[in-house]
N, C-alpha and C positions, 0 to 999 in steps of 0.2 A: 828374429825374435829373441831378445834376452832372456837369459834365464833366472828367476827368481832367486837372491843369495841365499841359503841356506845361515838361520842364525842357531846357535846353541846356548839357547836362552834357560836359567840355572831351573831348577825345579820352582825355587820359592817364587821365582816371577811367575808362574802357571795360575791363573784365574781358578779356584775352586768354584764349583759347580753350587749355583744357590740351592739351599734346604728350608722347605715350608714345615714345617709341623701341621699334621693333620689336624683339621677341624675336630672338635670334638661333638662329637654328636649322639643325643641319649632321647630316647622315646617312651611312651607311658600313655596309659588310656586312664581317663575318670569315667566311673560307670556312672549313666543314665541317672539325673537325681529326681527321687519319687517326690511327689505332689501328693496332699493331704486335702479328703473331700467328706464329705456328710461320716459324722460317727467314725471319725479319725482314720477311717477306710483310707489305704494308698493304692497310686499306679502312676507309671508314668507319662501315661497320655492319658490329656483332660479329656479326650473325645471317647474314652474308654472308662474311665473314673466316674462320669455325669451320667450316662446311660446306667451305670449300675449301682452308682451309691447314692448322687444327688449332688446338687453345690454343696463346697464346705459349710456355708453357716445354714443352711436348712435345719429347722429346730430352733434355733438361735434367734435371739429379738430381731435381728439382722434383716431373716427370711421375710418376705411379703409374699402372704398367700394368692391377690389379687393387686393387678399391678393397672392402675388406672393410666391410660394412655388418650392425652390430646393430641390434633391432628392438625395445624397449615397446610395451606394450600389451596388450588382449585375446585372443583365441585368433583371434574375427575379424576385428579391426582389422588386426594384426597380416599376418592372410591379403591382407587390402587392399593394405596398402602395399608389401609383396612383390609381390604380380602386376603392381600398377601402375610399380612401378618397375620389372619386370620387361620389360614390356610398352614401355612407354616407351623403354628402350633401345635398341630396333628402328627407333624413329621416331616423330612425329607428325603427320599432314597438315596443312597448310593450308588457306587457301581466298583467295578475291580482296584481302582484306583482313588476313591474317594469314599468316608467316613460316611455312613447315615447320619442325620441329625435326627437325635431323636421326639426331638419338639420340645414343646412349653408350656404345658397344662399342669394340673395335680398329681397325677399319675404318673406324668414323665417327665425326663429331660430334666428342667429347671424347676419343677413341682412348685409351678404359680401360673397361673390364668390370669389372660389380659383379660381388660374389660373396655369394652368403646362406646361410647355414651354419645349420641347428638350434639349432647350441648358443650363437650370437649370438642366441636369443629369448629374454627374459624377460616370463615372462606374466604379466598384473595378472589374477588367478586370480575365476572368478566368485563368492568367497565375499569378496574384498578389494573386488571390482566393486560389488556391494551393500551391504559394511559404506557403502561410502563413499557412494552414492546413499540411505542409510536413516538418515544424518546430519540432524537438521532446522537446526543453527544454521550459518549461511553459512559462518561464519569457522570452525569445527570441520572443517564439512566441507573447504573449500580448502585448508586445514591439514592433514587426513589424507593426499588425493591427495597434498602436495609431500613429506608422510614418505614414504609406499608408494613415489613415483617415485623420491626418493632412495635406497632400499632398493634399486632395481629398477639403479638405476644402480653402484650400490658391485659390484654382484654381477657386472653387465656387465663392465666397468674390470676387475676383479682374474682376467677368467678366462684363462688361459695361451692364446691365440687370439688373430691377428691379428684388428686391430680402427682403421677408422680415422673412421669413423661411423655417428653413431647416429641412428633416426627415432621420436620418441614416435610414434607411431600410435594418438590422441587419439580414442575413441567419440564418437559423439553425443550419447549422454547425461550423458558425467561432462562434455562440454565446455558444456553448453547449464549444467549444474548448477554448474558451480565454472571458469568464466571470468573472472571478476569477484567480487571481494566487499567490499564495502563497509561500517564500522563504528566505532566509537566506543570509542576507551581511554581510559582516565580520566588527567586531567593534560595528554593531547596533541590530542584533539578527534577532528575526524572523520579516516580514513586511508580510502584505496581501493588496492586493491590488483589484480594485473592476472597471470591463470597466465602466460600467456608470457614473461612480464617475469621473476616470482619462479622460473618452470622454469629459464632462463637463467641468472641467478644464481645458485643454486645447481649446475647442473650444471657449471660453467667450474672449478668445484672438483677435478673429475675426470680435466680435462685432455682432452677428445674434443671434436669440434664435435657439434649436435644440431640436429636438425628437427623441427619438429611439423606431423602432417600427419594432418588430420580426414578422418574416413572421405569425408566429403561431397566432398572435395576430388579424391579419386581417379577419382570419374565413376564407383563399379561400386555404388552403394548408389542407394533412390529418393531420393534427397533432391530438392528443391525448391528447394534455395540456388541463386541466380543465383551463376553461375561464369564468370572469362573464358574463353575459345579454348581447349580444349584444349590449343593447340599453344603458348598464353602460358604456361599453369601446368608446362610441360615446359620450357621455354625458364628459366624464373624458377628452377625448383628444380634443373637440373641443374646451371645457371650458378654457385649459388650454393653445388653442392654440390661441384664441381670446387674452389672458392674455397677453401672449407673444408678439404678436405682438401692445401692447402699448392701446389696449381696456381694457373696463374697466366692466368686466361681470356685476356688481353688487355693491352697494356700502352699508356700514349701513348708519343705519339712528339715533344709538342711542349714538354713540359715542360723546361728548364733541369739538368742537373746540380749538385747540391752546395745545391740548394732545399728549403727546409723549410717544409713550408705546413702551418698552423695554424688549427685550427678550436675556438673558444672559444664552450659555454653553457653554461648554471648547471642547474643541479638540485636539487630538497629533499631530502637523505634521508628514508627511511621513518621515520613518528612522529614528527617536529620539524616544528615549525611557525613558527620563525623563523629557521631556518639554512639556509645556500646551501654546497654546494660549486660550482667548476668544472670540467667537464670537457673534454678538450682530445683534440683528435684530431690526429695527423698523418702526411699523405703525406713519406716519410724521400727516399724517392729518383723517380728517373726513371720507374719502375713507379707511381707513385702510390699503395705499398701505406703502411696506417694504423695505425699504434700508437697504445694508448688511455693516456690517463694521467688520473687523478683528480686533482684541484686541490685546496687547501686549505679550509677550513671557515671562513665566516663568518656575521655576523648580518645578517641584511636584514626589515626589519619594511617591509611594505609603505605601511602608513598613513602613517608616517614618511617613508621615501626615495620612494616611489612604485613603480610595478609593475617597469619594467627595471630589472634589480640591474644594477651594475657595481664595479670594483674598484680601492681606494688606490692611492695610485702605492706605497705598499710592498708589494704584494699581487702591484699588475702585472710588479712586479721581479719577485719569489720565484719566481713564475709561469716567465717564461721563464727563468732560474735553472734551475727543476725541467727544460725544455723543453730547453737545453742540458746538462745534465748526462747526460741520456737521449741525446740524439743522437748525443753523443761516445762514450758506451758501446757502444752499435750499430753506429757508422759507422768509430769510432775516429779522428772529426778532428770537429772542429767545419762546421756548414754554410756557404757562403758566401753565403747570401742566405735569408730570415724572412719572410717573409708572412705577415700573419695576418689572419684574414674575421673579421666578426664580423656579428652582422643587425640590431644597433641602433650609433650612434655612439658614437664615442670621448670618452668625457669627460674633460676637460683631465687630472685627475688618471691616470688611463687611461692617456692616451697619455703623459704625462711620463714614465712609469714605466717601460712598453713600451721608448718609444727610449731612456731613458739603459739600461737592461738591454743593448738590443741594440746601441748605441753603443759602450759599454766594451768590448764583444767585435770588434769591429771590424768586423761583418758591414753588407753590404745590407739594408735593409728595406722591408715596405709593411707600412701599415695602412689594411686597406679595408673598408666596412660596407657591405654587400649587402642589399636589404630588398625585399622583392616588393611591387610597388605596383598598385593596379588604378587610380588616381588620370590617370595620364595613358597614352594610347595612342595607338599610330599606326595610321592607317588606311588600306587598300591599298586598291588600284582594284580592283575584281575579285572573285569569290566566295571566296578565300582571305586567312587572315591575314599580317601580314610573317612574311618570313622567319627562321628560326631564324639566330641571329649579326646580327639586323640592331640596329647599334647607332646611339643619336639623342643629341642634345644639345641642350638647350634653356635657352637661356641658360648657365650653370656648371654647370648640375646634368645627369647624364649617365645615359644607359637602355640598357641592353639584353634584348635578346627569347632567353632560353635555351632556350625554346620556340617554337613556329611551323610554317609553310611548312618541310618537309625536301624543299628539291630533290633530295636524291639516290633517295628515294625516291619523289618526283613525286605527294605528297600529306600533309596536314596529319592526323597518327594520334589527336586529339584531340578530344573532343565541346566543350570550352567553351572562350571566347573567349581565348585566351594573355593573360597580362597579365607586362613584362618586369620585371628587375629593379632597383632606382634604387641606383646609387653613391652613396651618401648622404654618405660620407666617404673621402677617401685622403687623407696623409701619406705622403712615403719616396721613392723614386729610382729607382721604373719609371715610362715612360710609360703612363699609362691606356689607350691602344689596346693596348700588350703585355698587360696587367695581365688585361685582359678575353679573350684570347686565350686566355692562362693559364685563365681563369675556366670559360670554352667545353670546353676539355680536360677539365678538372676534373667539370663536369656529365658524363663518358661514362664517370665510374669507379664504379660504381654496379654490384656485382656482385652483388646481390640479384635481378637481372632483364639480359634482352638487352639493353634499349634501348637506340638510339644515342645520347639524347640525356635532360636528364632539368631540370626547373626549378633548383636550388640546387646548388652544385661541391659535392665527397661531402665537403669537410673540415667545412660545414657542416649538410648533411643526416646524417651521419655523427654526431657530435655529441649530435645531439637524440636519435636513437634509443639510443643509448648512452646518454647521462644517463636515461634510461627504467632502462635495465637496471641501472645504478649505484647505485639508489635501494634496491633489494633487497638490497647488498653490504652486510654489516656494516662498519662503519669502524675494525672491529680487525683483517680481510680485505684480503688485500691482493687488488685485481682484477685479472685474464688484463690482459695486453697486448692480446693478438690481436683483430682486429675481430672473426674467424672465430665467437667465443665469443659474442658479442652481436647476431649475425646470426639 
């Protein structure tokens, strides 16, 4: 065996050892932002706030003492959703891990009394019940129900009766039969199609807000369907029924004056398969209440551009174009400051278009990309996750936890591991710690349920379930503003 030459190779040939520079990394909590309820009273859980003060506009021309409620459905769907909401209005327990509801009467809760009236029923009659379950082709049948529901609605609408919501009260069988249907046009390929989405859309035609609410859901039929808490599905549908009818559960307290926050995603309408619109939501004032607007039509071939669409800088102009021309209408002055979220980045053209639109108006802006990441996390000492508000930075790139630890409740209401959200992008003239503050508030406007606290601010949770319901709109229809309609 040879032996290896020994070489005397100089120092400067010697490989130096590579040097990382440590990551930088800085941490920071944003405290819990309070929520403003009846007689400017705060807290930071609405399910703490509404027991003890009332909704915010209670007092206010806003409030309705007596909330007239029409009813679809079967003869005993129908009987469901009346006792239930009936019932509920009294209250609903809790337990160690769930909120009381405290009902919907004068006295409490919501301090407004339903009212249910005979002639507010329209019955889907047991011979209309059957044509439609005796349908065998999917798309006939889903097609009949949204005729019969639109029949059942015109007839509701036109009757000389106050009226200021409506509940389909949805069987188990037409819902099990015609939720979904799925199928093939010729010329456009496959479509799917969704009842709550196309119910939605067409009923915003009629000008009422509407609920659908499955026998199962009421707790007085056997069903089998896992259900949350009692006391959640009272909490969810009253909250969200106050909303509808033009109250105002809750308002922040820490959002900026004369702020326009913007929440931008695309959508395909129904039957194209290479067209995008966008749609845009936006919190107008201090309330953080939302008006819907539909964006313009373009092509996006996926193969082509790739999966995230995004928009010309002539498109991004028109865009807020449209977004200021609305806000002036409404407000009657233009906003002094633009925010816009969006959940993938700004692409140059994008953003060129963005700022010179909001440039020439002379307003403030941000543009910030919000994107849920499960990629990086931080780890607490202890059998709990960080805190909710706890915001990290690592290196440039910046995190926070919209979820979490809620000290003020003194435990974490979540089964799976939080994961926070990555500022992927900002441009404009707030600082990042305000920006996210904003953000914080933003997640607690979610009037579709109590919670204090919720993953994505509503301009972009808002958004997506609207682009759902938009897809059903004809685009010779002009779509409700109101979020109320798409709720």
């Amino acid at each position: 065996m040879k032996a290896r030459k020994k070489t005397n190779r100089p120092d400067s040939y010697k490989v130096a050892p590579i040097t990382l520079d440590a990551p930088r990394l800085s941490a920071d909590w944003i405290e819990e932002p309070s929520l403003r309820f009846a007689d400017n009273h705060e807290h930071v859980d609405p399910k703490t706030g509404i027991p003890l003060y009332g909704p915010r506009s209670l007092g206010t021309f806003r409030h309705k003492r007596e909330v007239h409620i029409g009813i679809i459905g079967t003869s005993e769907s129908a009987d469901f959703a009346r006792r239930y909401y009936e019932e509920a209005s009294f209250g609903v327990d809790g337990d160690d891990d769930h909120t009381p509801f405290p009902g919907c009467r004068t006295d409490r809760g919501f301090r407004c009394d339903l009212v249910f009236d005979t002639k507010l029923i329209e019955l889907i009659t047991r011979s209309e019940h059957q044509d439609i379950l005796g349908i065998r082709n999917s798309r006939d049948r889903f097609e009949k129900l949204l005729l019969i529901l639109e029949l059942k609605l015109r007839l509701l609408t036109q009757k000389d009766h106050p009226l200021d919501y409506i509940i389909f009260a949805l069987p188990t069988d037409l819902y099990q039969r015609c939720k979904v249907v799925d199928y093939v046009e010729k010329g456009v390929g496959h479509i799917h199609r969704d009842l709550r989405r196309a119910f939605k859309a067409m009923a915003m035609q009629y000008q009422k807000p509407t609920q659908i609410l499955l026998d199962s859901t009421t707790g007085l039929t056997d069903s089998k369907r896992g259900l949350d808490h009692p006391s959640v599905i009272a909490w969810n549908l009253f909250t969200g029924l106050y909303f509808k009818i033009d109250g105002l559960p809750w308002a922040p307290t820490a959002l900026p004056s004369g702020s326009c926050y913007i929440g931008i995603s695309f959508f395909r309408p129904l039957g194209e398969s290479s067209t995008l619109r966008t749609s845009v939501v936006q919190a107008f004032d201090e309330n953080g209440e939302g008006l819907i607007l539909r964006g313009h039509r373009f092509h996006w071939d996926e193969r082509q551009h790739g999966k995230s669409p995004h928009l010309t800088e002539e498109m991004s102009e028109k865009l807020i174009s449209m977004v200021m021309d609305r806000y002036k209408a409404e407000q009657k002055q233009l906003p002094k400051r633009v925010v816009i979220h969006k959940t993938s980045r700004f692409e140059p053209q994008e953003r060129i278009g963005f700022e010179a639109a909001l440039m020439s108006r002379g307003c403030l802006y941000d543009l910030v990309s919000l994107m849920p990441t499960n990629s990086t996390r931080l780890l607490r000492a202890g059998q709990y996750p960080p805190l909710r508000g706890t915001l990290f930075s690592l290196g440039s790139i910046s995190y926070l936890y919209t979820t979490g630890y809620l000290p003020a409740l003194g435990k974490y209401p979540h089964g799976h591991v939080p994961s926070p959200l990555q500022i992927a992008d900002h441009v404009g003239d707030t600082a990042k710690s305000e920006l996210l503050r904003e953000v914080m508030t933003l997640t607690k406007m979610n009037w579709n349920s109590a919670n204090m606290e919720g993953l994505m601010p509503i301009t972009l949770r808002f958004s997506r379930l609207v682009g759902d319901v938009l897809r059903e709109v004809p685009g010779d229809r002009e779509p409700q503003p109101k979020y109320k309609f798409y709720m």
